[in-house]
Backbone bond lengths (Angstrom), bond angles and torsions (degrees), N, CA, C in turn:
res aa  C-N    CA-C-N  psi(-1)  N-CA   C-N-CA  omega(-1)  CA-C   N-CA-C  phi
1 X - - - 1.441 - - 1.527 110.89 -
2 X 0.938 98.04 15.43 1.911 103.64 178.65 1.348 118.87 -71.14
3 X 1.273 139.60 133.46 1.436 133.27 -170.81 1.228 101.68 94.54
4 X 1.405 115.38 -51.65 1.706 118.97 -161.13 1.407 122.64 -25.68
5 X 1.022 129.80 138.68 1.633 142.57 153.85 1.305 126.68 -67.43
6 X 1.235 142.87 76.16 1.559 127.87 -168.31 1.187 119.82 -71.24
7 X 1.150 138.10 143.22 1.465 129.44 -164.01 1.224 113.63 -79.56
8 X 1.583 120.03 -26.30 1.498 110.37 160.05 1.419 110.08 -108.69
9 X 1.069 133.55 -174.14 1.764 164.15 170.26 1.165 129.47 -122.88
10 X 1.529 126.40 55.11 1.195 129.17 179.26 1.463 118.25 -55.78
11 X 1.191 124.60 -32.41 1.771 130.26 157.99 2.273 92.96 103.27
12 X 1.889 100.68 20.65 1.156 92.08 135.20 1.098 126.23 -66.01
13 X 1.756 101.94 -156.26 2.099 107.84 172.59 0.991 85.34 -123.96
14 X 1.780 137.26 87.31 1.298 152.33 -169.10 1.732 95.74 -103.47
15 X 1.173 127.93 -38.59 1.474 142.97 158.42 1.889 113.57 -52.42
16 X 1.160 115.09 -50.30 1.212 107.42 171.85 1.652 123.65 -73.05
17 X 1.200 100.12 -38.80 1.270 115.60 -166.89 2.089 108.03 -67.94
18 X 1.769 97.80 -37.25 1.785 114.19 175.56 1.364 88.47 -62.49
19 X 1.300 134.39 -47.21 1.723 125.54 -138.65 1.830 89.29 -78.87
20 X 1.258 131.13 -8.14 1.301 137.10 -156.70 1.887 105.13 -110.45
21 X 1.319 91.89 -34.89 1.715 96.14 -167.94 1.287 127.23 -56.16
22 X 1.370 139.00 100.17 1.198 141.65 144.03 1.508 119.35 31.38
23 X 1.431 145.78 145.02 1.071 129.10 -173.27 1.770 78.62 -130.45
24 X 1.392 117.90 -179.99 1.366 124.79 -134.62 2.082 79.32 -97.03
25 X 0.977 110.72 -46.74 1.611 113.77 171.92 1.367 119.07 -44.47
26 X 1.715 108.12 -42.57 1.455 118.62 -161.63 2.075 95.24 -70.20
27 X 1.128 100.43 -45.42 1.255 116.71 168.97 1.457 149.45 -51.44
28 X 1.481 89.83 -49.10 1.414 101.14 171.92 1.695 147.69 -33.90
29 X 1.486 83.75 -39.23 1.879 111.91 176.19 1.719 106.85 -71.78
30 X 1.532 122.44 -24.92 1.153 103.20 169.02 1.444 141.29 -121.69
31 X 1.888 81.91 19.36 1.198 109.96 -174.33 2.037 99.33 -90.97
32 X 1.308 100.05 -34.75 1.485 104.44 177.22 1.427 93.66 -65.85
33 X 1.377 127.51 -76.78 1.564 132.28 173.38 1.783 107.95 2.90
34 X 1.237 88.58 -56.26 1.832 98.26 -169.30 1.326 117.57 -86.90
35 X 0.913 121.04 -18.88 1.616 131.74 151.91 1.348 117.05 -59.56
36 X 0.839 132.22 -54.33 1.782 146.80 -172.17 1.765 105.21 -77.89
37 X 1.685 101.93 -29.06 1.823 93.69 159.28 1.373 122.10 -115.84
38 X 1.213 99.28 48.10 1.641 132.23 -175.79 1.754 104.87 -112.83
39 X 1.107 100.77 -9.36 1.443 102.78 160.06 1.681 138.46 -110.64
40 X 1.270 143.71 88.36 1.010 137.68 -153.23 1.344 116.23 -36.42
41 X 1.360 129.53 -44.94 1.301 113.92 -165.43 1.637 113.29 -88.41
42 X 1.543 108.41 2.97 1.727 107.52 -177.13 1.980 99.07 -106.78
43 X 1.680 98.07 -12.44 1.507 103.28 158.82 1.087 113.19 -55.35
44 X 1.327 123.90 -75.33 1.906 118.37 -170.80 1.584 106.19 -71.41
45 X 1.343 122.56 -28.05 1.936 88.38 154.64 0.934 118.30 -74.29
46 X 1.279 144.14 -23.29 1.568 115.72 170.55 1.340 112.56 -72.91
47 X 1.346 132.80 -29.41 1.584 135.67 162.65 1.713 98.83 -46.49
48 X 1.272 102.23 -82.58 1.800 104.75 170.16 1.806 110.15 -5.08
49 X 1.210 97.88 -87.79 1.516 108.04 -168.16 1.672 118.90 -70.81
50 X 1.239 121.97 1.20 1.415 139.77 143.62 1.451 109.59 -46.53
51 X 1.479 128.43 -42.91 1.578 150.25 -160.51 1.404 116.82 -89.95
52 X 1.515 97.82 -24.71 1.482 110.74 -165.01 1.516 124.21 159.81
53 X 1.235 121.09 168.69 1.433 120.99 -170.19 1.464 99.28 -105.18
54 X 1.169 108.20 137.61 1.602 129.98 164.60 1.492 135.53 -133.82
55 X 1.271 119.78 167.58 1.603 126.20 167.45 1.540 112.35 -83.58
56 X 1.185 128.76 163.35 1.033 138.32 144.31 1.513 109.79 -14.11
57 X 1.528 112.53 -97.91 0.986 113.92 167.74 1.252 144.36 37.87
58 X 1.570 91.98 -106.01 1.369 137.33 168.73 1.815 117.33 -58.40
59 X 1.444 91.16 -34.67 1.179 87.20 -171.93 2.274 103.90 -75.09
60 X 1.447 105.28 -45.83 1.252 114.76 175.81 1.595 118.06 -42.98
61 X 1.339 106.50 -40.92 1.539 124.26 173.48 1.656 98.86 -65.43
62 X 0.954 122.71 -76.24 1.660 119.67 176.67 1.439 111.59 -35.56
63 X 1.002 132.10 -89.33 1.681 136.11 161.49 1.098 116.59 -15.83
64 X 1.802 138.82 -47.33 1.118 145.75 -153.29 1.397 112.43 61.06
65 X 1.320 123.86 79.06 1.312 119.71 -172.71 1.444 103.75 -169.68
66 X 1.679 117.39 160.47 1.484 118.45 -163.77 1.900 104.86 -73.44
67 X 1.044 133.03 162.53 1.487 147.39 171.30 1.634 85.21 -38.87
68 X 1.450 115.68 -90.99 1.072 153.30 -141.99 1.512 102.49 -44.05
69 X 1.595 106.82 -48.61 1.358 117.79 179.08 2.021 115.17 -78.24
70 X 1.036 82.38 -23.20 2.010 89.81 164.09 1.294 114.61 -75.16
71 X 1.392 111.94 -59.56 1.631 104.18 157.00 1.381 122.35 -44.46
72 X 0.785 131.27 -41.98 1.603 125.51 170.53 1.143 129.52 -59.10
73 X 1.468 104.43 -43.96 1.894 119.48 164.22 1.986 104.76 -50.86
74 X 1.093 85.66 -67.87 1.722 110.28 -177.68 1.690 114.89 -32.70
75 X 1.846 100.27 -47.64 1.401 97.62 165.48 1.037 131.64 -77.35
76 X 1.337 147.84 -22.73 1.619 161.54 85.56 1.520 98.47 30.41
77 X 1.351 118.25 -101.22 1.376 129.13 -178.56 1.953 96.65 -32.04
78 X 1.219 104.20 -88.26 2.013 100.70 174.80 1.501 95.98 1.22
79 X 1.335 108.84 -89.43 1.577 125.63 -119.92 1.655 95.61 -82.36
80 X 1.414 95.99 -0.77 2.132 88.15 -178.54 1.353 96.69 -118.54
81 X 1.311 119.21 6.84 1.558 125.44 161.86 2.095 126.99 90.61
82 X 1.005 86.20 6.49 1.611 130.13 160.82 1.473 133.62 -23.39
83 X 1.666 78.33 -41.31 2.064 93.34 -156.78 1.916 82.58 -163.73
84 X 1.364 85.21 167.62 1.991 86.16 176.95 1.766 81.86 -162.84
85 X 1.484 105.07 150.29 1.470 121.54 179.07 1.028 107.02 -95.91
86 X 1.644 131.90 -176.06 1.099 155.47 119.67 1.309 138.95 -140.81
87 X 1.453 130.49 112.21 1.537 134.35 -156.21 1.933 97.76 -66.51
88 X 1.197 105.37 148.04 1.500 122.71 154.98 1.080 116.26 -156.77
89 X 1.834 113.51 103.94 1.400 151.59 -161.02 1.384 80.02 72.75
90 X 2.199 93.57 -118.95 1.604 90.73 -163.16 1.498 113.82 -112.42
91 X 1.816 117.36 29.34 0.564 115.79 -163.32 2.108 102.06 -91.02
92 X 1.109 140.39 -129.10 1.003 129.47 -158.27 1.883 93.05 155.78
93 X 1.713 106.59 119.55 1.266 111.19 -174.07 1.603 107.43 -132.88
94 X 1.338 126.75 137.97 1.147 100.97 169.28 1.620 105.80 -134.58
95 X 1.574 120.05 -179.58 1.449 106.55 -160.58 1.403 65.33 -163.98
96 X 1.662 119.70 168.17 1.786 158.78 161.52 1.539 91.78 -61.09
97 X 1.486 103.01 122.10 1.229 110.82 172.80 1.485 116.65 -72.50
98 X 1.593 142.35 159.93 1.193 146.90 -161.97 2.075 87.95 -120.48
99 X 1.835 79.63 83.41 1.353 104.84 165.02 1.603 104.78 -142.58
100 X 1.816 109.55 142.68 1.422 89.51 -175.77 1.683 110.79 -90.22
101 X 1.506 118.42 28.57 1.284 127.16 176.18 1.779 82.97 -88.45
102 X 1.128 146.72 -74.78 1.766 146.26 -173.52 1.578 92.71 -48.14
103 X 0.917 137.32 -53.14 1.197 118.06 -177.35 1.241 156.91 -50.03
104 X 1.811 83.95 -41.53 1.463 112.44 168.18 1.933 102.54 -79.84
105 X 0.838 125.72 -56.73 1.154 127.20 -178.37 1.813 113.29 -52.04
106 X 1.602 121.49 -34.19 1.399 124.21 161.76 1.406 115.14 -60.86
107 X 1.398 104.07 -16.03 1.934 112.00 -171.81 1.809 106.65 -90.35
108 X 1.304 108.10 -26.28 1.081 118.61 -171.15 1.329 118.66 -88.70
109 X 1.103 112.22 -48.28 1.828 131.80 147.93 1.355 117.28 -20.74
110 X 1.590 87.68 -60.23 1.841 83.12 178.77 1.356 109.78 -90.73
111 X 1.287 122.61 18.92 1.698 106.34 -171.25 1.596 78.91 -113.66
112 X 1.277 136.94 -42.59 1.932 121.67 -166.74 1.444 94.64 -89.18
113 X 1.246 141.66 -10.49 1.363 128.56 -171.36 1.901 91.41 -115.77
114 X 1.395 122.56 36.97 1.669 118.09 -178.40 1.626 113.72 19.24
115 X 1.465 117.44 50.17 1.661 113.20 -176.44 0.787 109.78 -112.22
116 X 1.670 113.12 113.50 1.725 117.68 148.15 1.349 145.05 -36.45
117 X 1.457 137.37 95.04 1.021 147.03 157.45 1.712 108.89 -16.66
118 X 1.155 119.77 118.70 1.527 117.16 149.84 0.960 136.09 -53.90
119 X 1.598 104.90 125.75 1.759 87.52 179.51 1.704 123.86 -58.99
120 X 1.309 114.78 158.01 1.014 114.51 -177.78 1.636 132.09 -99.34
């Protein structure tokens, strides 16, 4: 939007503010981000794994929910960059990736949903 002409002139800073805006690429990564915690039950696993690292499992047992459908959350969270695994033997662990896009979004979580952090 640089150069641009706006068709009106409200005598905001509609010019400063375009020369700043995001392009749909620049964006994208946390626009998926916010989609994927747009679902309640892949919300508290990513809250979950903010807390700590887990299995499958464990994690389904915590949540109350089938394996199958945690895996599904889990791949979601993966693939928009969220959470990151690591196998030991054949087990399979995953934890909040150490991005400050998860971070900020774990900070935010608990600040509109009033949630206490566990101690650690």
């Amino acid at each position: 939007m640089k150069n641009q002409i706006l068709p009106h002139n409200h005598g905001y800073n509609e010019e400063k503010v375009a020369q700043h805006m995001p392009t749909e690429n620049e964006i994208a990564g946390v626009s998926d981000a916010m989609k994927q915690l747009g679902d309640p039950s892949r919300l508290r696993i990513f809250w979950l794994l903010c807390h700590c690292e887990e299995c499958v499992l464990n994690i389904a047992a915590l949540v109350n929910m089938s394996s199958p459908a945690v895996s599904h959350h889990l791949k979601l969270l993966k693939s928009s960059g969220l959470i990151v695994s690591r196998r030991d033997g054949k087990e399979m662990y995953y934890r909040t990736a150490d991005t400050e896009l998860a971070q900020v979004l774990h900070h935010t979580i608990e600040k509109l949903g009033k949630i206490t952090c566990p101690e650690s």
